[in-house]
Structures are given as C-alpha cells and as structure tokens.
VEXDREN-2710 file (C-alpha; in Angstrom, 1 decimal):
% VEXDREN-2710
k/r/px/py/pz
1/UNK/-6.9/-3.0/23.1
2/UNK/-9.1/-0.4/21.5
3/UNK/-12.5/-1.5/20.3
4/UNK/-11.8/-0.7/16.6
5/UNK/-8.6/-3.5/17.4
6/UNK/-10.7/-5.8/18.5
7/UNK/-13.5/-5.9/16.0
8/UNK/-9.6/-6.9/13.1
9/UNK/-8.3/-9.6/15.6
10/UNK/-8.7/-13.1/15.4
11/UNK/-8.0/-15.8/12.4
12/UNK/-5.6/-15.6/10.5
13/UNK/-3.7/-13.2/7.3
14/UNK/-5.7/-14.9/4.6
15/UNK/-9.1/-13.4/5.4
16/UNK/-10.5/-9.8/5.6
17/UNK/-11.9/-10.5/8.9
18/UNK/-13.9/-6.8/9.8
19/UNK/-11.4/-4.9/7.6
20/UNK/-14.4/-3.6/5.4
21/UNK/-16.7/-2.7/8.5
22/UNK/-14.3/-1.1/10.5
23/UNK/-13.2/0.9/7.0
24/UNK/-16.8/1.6/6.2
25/UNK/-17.3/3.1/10.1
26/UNK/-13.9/4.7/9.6
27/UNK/-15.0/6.5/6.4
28/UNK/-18.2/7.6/8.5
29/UNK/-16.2/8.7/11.3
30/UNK/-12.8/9.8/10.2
31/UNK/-11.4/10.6/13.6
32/UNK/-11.3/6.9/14.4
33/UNK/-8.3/7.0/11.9
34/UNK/-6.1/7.8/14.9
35/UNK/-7.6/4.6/16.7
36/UNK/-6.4/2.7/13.8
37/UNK/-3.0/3.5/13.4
38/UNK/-2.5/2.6/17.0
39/UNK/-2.6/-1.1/15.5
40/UNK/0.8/-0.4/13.3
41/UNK/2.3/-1.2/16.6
42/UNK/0.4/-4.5/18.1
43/UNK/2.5/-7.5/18.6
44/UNK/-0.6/-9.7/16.7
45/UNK/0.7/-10.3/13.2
46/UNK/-3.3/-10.4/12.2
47/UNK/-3.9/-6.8/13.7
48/UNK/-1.4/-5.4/11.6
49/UNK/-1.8/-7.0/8.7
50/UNK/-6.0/-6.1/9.1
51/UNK/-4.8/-2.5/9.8
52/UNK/-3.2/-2.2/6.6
53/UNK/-6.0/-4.1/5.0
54/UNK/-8.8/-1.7/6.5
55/UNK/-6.3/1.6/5.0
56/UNK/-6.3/0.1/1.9
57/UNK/-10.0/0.2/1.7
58/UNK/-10.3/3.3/2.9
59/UNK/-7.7/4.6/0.4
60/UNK/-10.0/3.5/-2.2
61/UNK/-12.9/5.4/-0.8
62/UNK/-11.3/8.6/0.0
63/UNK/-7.4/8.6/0.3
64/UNK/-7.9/11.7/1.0
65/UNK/-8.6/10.8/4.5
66/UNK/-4.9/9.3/5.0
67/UNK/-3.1/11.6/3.5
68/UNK/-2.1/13.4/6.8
69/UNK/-1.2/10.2/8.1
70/UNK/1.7/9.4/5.9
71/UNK/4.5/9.5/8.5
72/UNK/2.5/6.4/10.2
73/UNK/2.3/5.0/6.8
74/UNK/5.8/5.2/6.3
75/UNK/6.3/3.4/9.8
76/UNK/3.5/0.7/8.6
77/UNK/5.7/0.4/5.4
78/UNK/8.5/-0.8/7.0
79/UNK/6.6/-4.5/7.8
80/UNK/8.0/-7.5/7.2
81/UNK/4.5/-9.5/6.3
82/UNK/3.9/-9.7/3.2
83/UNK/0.2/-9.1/2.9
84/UNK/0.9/-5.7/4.9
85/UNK/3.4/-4.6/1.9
86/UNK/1.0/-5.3/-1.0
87/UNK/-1.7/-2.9/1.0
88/UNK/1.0/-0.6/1.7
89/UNK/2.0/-0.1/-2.0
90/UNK/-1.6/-0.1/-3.6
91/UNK/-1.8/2.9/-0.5
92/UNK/1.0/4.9/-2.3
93/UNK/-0.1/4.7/-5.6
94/UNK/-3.2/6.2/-4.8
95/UNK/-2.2/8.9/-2.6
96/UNK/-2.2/12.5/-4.6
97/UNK/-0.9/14.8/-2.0
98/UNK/2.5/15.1/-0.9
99/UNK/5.9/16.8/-0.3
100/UNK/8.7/16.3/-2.6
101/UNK/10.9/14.5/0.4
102/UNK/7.8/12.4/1.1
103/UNK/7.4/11.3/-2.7
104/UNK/11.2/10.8/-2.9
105/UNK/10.5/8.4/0.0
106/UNK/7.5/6.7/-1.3
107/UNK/9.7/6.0/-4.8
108/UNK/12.3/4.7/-2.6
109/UNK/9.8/2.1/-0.5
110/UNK/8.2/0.8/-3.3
111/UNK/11.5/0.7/-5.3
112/UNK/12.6/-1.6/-2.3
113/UNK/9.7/-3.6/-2.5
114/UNK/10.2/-4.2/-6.5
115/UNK/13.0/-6.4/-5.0
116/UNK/10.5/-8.1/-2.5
117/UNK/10.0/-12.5/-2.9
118/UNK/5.9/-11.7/-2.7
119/UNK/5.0/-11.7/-6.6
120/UNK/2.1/-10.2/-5.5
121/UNK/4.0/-6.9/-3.5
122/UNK/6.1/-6.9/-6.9
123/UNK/2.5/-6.8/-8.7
124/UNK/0.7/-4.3/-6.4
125/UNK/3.9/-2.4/-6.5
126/UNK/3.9/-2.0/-10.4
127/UNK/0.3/-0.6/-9.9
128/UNK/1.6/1.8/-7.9
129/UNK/4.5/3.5/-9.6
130/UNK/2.4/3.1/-12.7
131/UNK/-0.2/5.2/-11.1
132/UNK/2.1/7.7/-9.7
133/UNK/4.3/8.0/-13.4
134/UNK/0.8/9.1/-14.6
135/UNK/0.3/11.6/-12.3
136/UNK/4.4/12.8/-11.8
137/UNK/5.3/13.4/-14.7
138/UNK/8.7/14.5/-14.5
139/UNK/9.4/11.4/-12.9
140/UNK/7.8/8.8/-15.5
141/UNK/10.9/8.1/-17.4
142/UNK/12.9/7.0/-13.9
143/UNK/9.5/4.8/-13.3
144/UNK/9.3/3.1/-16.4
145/UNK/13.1/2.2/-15.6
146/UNK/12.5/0.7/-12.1
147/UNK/9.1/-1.1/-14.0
148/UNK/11.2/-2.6/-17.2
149/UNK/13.7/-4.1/-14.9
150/UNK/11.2/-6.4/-13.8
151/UNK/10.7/-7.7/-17.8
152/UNK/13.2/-11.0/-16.7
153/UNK/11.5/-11.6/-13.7
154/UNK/11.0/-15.2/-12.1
155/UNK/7.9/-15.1/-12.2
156/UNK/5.2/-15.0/-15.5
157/UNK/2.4/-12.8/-13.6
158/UNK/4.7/-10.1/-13.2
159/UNK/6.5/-10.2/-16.4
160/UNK/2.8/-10.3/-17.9
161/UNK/2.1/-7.0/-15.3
162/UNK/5.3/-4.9/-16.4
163/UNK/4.1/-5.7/-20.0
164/UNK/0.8/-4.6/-19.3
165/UNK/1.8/-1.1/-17.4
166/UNK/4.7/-0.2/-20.2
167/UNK/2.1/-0.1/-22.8
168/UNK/-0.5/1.5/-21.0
169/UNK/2.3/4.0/-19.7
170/UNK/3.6/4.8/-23.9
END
C-alpha cells in the first residue's frame, strides 16, 4: 500500500483520520494525486471513503487540481458508501471545467443520487446542482426541476435545503 494510503487507513468512516494532511501535502505536491486515486480501488471501506474525503478537500482548495482526473472520479462516483457519495457530489458542484458529455454525466450521477436513502448525499447533492445551475445556465431550468422534486421529501432537512436553493436560485 502506497504511503499516502497508509497515512487514510485505520478507524473507521466517521472520522477524517489524515484526510486534511494528506490533502494539504497533496495541494503542495500535486503529482501525488495519482497516488491517491490508486485508493478508489482498495478493498478497505475506510481508504476509500478517506480518498474521497481527502478530494473533497482538495476540491475546495483548488479543484482545479482534479479536474483532469474526472474519469477516476466518475469511477469513485459509482460507490456504494454513503459518506463517499456526499464527497463525490460536493466534488461536482465545484468542478468548472468540463466537456459537454462529461457534464451530461455529472447531471445524470447526481440526478441518481437525488434518489439516494443518505439525507445527507440528497443535501450535498442539492448544493451541487445548485452550484452548477449558477454557473450553466442553459441548464438551470432542468436543475431547478430535478431540485423541486425533492419539496415532498421524507425528510425536513432536505425539504428545508430545496427551499433554501430555489430561492437563492430565483
């Protein structure tokens, strides 16, 4: 197991572990990126759910620095843990550079994961169409769709969310 790997394993999915080191030393030394993504594919729940954490972080520093790496991303989005998801969709809504197929497929993932049991990857997800209806214009109208379907949810938090976006999207 690479060194980066070692520094996210142990415990368990609740806590950050090293996620913000390893980001910090990944923001320093971008090339480690590759290192990384090598932890999309580990068998440990924790390293791939610390992986995602560690982009996440990174993605709000400079997601800039992933945006070449969205095929992997698309592979990381694919996860069945939830915590992985909710990083996953906060990583979308803040990446700014892509190709109309790969935007097609971001809509698409985080349309999926508007459907997800996680209130929270429902949450982070409404973030993250919200952010990219601001940006995509053309687009916003097909957002704020997939967002107002989500005014009956179960739960209160997200109701209160989709409330919150489709003001601040008007």
């Amino acid at each position: 197991m690479p060194g980066l790997l070692k520094k996210l394993a142990g415990g368990d999915l609740r806590s950050e572990g090293n996620a913000e080191k390893v980001a910090k030393e990944i923001i320093k030394n971008p090339k480690l990126i590759k290192e990384l993504l090598e932890g999309i594919k580990s068998k440990e729940e924790v390293i791939r759910g610390r992986v995602a954490m560690t982009l996440e972080i990174i993605s709000r520093e400079n997601v800039k620095l992933l945006e070449k790496y969205l095929p992997q991303l698309f592979e990381l989005s694919k996860e069945i843990i939830p915590q992985v998801r909710w990083h996953v969709a906060d990583i979308f809504g803040r990446v700014e550079k892509y190709s109309k197929e790969e935007l097609k497929r971001i809509i698409s993932t985080l349309s999926d994961y508007l459907k997800d049991k996680s209130m929270i990857v429902r949450v982070e997800t409404l973030e993250a169409l919200s952010n990219i209806a601001q940006r995509e214009k053309e687009l916003e109208r097909e957002i704020i769709s997939k967002i107002e379907a989500l005014r009956k949810d179960k739960n209160i938090n997200v109701r209160k969310r989709v409330e919150r976006i489709i003001e601040r999207l008007k």
